[in-house]
C-alpha positions as CSV (number, residue, x, y, z in Angstrom):
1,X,160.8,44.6,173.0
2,X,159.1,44.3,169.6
3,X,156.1,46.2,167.9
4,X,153.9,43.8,168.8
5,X,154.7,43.5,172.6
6,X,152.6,45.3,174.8
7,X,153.8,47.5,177.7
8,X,151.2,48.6,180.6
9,X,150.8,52.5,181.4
10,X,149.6,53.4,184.7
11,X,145.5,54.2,184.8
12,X,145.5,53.0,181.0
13,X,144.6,50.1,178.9
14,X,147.6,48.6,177.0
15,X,149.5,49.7,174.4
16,X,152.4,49.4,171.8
17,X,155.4,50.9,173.0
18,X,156.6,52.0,169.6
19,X,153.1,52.4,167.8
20,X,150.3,53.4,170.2
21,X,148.2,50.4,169.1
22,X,145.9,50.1,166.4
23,X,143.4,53.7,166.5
24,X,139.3,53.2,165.7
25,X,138.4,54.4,162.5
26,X,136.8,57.8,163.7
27,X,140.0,59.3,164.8
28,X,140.8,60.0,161.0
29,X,137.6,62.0,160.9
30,X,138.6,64.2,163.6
31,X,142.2,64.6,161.8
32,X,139.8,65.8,158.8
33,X,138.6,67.9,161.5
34,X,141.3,69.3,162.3
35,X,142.3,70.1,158.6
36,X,139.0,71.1,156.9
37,X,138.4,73.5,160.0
38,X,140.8,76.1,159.6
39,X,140.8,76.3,156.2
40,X,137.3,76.3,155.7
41,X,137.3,79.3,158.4
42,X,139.5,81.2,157.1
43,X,137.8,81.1,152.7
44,X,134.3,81.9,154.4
45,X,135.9,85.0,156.6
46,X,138.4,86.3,153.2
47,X,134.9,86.3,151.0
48,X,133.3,88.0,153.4
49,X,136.1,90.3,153.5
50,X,135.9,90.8,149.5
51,X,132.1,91.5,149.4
52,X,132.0,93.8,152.3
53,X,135.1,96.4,151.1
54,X,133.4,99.7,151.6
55,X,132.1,99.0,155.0
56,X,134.9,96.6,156.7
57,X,138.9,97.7,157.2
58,X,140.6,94.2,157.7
59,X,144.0,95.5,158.8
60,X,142.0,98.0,161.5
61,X,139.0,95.6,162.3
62,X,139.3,92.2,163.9
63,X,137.8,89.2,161.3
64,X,135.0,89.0,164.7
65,X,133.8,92.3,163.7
66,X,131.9,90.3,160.6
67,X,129.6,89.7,163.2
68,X,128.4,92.9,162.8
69,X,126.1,94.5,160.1
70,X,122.8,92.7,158.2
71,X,125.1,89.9,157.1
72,X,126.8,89.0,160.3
73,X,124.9,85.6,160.4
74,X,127.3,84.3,158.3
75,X,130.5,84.8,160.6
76,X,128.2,83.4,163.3
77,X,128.1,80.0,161.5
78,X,131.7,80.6,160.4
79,X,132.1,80.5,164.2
80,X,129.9,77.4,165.2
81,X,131.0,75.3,162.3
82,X,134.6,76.6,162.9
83,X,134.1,75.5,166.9
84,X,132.3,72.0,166.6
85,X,135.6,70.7,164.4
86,X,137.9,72.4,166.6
87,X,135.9,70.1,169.4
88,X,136.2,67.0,167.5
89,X,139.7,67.5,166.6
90,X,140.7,68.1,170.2
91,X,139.3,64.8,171.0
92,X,140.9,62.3,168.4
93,X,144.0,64.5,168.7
94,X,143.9,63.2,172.4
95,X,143.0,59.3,171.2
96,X,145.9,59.6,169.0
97,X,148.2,60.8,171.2
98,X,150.2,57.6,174.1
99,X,148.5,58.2,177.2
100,X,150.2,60.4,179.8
101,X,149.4,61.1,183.4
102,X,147.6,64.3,183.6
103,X,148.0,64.0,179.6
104,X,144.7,65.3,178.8
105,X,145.7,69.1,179.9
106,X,146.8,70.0,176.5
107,X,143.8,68.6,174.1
108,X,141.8,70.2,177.0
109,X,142.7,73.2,176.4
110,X,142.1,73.4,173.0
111,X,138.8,71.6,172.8
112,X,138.4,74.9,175.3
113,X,139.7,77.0,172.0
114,X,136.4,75.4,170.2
115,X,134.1,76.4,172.9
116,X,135.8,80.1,173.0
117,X,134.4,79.8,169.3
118,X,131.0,78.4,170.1
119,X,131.0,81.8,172.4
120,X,131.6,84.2,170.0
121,X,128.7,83.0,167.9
122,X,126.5,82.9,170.9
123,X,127.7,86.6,171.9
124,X,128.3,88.4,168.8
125,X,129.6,92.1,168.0
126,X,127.0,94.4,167.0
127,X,126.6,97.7,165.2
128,X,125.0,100.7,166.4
129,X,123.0,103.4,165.0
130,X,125.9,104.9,163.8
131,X,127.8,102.2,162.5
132,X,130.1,101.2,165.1
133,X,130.9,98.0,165.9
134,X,131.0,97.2,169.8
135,X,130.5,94.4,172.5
136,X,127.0,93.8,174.0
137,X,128.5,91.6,176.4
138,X,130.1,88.0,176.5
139,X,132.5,88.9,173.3
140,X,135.9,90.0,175.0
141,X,135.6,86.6,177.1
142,X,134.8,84.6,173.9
143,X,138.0,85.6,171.9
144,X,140.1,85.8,175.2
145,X,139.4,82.0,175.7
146,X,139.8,81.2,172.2
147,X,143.7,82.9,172.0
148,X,144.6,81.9,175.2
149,X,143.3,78.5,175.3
150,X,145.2,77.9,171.9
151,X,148.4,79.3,172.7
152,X,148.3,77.3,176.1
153,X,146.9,74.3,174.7
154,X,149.8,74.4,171.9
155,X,152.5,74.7,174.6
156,X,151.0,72.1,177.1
157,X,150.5,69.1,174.2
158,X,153.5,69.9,172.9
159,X,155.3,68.1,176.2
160,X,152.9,65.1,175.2
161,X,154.2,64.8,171.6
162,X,157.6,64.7,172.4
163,X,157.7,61.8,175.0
164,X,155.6,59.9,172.0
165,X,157.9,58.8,169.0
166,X,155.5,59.1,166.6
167,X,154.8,62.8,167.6
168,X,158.4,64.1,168.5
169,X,159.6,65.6,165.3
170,X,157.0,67.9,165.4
171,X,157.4,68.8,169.3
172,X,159.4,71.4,169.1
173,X,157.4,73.4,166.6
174,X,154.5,73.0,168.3
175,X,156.1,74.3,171.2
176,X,157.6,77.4,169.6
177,X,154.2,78.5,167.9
178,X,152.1,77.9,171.2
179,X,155.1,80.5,172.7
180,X,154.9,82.8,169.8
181,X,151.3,82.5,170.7
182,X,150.9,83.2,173.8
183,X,153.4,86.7,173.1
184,X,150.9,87.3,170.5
185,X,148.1,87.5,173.5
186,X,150.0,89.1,175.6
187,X,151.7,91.9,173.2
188,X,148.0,92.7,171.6
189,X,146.2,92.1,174.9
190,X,148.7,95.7,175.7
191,X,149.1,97.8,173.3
192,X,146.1,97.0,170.5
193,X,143.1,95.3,171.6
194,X,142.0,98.0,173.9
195,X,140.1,100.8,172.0
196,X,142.8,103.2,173.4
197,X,145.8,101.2,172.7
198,X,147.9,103.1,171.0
199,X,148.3,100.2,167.6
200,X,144.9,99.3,168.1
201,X,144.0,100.6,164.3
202,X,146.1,97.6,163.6
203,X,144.3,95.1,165.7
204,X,142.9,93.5,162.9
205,X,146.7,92.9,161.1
206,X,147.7,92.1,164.4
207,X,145.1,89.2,164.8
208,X,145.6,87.9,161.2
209,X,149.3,87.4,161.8
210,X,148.8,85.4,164.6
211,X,146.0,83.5,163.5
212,X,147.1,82.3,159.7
213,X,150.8,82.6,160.4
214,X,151.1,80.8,163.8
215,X,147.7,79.3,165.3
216,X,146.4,77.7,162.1
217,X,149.7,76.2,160.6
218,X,150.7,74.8,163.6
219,X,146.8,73.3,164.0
220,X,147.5,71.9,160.2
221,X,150.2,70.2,161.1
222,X,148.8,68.5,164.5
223,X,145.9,67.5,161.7
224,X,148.2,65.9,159.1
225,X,150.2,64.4,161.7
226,X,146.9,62.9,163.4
227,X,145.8,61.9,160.2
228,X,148.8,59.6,159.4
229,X,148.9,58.0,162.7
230,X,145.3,56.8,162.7
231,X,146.5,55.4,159.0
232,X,149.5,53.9,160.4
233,X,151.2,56.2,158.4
234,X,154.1,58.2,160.4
């Protein structure tokens, strides 16, 4: 069968067998998304870090804790801003991907990820008299969804990209960060989130490494990869 020929998926609309068919326009922006995202998230939350030195520890503090203090608006937004494109990019990242039966699980879950964001910004950390940061309520729930969702949503789409040629090359990884994930939750869930945990002066180390050396790269990559198929570009 060539390019051009069409083959019929169950419950869906036509497509190419090798190419997907021809993606709208928007799907690009969500790629953007997807790219712009993360790295924006991560600049605003580093200068925060810099002007804040005498009041925040980022190896003992989680980057949430930013939340807390005068300033902690700004993390806030960092959140909401950081959500909606996480939203958006779960969506085109679904558009771009051949449609599967039950296929939608994996973008689900990380358009969940964005609204584990959107949560943290609606229920922030605060600071008490004393200068302690703590949870008023809603917080633990926010960031829970946000690393579960992610490690989940990386392992579930990952199935999805490798039964799609365009995708498959990057299957694997996608698979091995959602798994390196997901024993990222479950290791700090143990023995450092809790305030008795016995590394929890190294939560926020802990959450860094899992954040900018598995979560986000393997987010950038999804992005890029989005980004070339909407091109036609892959």
């Amino acid at each position: 069968m060539s390019d051009s020929q069409a083959v019929q998926v169950p419950g869906h609309h036509s497509v190419s067998e090798s190419s997907g068919g021809q993606l709208p326009a928007w799907v690009s922006w969500t790629a953007w998304a997807g790219i712009i995202g993360p790295l924006l998230f991560t600049a605003v939350f580093l200068a925060q870090e810099a002007f804040r030195r005498g009041e925040y520890d980022p190896l003992a503090e989680p980057v949430s804790a930013l939340e807390a203090g005068p300033n902690g608006w700004i993390q806030q937004v960092n959140f909401v801003v950081f959500g909606v494109f996480t939203l958006a990019f779960a969506v085109g990242l679904n558009r771009g991907l051949r449609a599967r039966r039950a296929g939608i699980a994996g973008p689900a879950l990380l358009f969940l990820s964005g609204i584990g964001l959107l949560l943290g910004a609606a229920f922030p950390l605060r600071e008490d008299a004393a200068g302690a940061t703590y949870d008023p309520g809603g917080h633990l729930i926010a960031g829970m969804t946000f690393f579960l969702s992610s490690a989940l949503g990386l392992i579930v789409v990952s199935r999805r990209l490798a039964r799609d040629p365009r995708w498959q090359s990057i299957a694997t990884y996608t698979l091995a960060a959602g798994l390196v994930a997901l024993l990222g939750f479950a290791v700090g869930g143990a023995l450092l989130a809790p305030d008795a945990a016995p590394l929890h002066d190294w939560v926020g180390l802990y959450q860094r490494l899992v954040v900018l050396a598995v979560i986000f790269p393997c987010r950038l990559v999804l992005s890029v990869r989005l980004l070339q198929v909407a091109r036609g570009r892959h």
